[in-house]
C-alpha positions as YAML, in Angstrom:
chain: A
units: angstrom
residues:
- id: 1
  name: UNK
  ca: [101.60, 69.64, 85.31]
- id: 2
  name: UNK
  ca: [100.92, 72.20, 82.40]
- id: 3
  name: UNK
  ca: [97.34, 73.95, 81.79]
- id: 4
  name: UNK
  ca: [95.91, 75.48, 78.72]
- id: 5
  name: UNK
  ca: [97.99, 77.55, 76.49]
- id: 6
  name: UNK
  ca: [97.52, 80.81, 75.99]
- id: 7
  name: UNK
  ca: [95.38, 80.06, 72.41]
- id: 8
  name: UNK
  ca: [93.69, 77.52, 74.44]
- id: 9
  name: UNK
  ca: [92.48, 79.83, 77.40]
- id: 10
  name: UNK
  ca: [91.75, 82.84, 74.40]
- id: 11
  name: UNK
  ca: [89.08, 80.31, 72.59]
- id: 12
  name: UNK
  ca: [88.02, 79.18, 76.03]
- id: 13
  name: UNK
  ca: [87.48, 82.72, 77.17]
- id: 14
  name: UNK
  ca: [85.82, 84.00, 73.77]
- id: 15
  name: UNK
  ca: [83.42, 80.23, 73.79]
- id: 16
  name: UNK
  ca: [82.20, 81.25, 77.34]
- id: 17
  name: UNK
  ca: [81.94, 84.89, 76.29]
- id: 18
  name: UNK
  ca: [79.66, 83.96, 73.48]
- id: 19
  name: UNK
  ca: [77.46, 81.91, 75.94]
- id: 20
  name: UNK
  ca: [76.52, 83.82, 78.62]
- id: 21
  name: UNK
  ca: [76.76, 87.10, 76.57]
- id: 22
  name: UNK
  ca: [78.99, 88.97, 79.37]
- id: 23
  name: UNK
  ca: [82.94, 89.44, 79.33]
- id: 24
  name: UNK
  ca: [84.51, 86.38, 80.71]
- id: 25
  name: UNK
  ca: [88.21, 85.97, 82.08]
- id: 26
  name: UNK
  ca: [89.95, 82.86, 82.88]
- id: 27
  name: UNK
  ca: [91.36, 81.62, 85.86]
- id: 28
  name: UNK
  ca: [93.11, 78.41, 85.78]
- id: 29
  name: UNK
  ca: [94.08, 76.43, 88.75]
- id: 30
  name: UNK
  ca: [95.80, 73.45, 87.84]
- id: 31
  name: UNK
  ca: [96.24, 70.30, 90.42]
- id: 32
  name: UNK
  ca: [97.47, 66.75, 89.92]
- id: 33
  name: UNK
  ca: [94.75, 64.96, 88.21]
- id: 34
  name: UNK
  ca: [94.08, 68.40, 85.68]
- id: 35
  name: UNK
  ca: [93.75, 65.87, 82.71]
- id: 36
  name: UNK
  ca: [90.99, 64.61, 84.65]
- id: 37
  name: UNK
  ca: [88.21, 66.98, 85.14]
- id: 38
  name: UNK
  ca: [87.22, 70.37, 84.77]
- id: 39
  name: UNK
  ca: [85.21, 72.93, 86.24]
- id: 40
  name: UNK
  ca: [84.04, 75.85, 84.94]
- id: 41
  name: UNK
  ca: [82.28, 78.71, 87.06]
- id: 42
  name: UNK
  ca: [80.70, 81.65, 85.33]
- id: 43
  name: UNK
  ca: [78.92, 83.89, 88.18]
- id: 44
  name: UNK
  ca: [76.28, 81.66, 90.44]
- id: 45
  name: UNK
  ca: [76.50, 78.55, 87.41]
- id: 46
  name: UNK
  ca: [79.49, 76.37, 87.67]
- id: 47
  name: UNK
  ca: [79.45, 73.29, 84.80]
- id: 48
  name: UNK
  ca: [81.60, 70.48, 86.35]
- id: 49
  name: UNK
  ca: [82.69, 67.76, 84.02]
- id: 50
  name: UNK
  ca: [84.89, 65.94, 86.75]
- id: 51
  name: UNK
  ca: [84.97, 62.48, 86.75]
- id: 52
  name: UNK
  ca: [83.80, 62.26, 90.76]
- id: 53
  name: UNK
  ca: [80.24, 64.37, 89.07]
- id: 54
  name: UNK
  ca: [79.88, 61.90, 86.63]
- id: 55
  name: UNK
  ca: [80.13, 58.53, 88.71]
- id: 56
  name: UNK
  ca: [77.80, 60.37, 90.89]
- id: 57
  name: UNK
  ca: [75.04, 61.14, 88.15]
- id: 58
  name: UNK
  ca: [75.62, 57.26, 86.97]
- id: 59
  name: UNK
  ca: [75.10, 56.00, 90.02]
- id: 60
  name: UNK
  ca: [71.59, 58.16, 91.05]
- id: 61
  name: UNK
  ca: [70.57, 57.25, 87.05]
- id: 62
  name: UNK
  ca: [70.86, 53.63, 88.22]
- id: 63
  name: UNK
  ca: [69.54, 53.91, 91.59]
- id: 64
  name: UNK
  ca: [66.47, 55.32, 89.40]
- id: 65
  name: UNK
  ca: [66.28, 51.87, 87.24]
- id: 66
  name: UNK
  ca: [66.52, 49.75, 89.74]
...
């Protein structure tokens, strides 16, 4: 499996920098399903756009409905 390319994890890097207004460095672990999800961590926040996060948040939204 291949991760981001070095441009890639540069504008990923500088994006992130310009959000949370500190330095940011990347560290890139990539596993089987990488196309798949991703999770970021910056200090204590993490943003997880995995696909397991967003079945769960579907499925409490329609527990909520129903």
């Amino acid at each position: 499996m291949q991760g981001l390319t070095k441009a890639q994890s540069d504008n990923l890097a500088k994006a992130l920098t310009e959000q949370v207004g500190k330095s940011v460095s990347i560290k890139e672990t990539v596993g089987r399903l990488h196309s798949w999800w991703s999770i970021v961590k910056v200090g204590s926040r993490m943003i997880d756009t995995s696909i397991a996060s967003k079945l769960n948040a579907l499925q409490n939204n329609m527990k909520e409905v129903g």
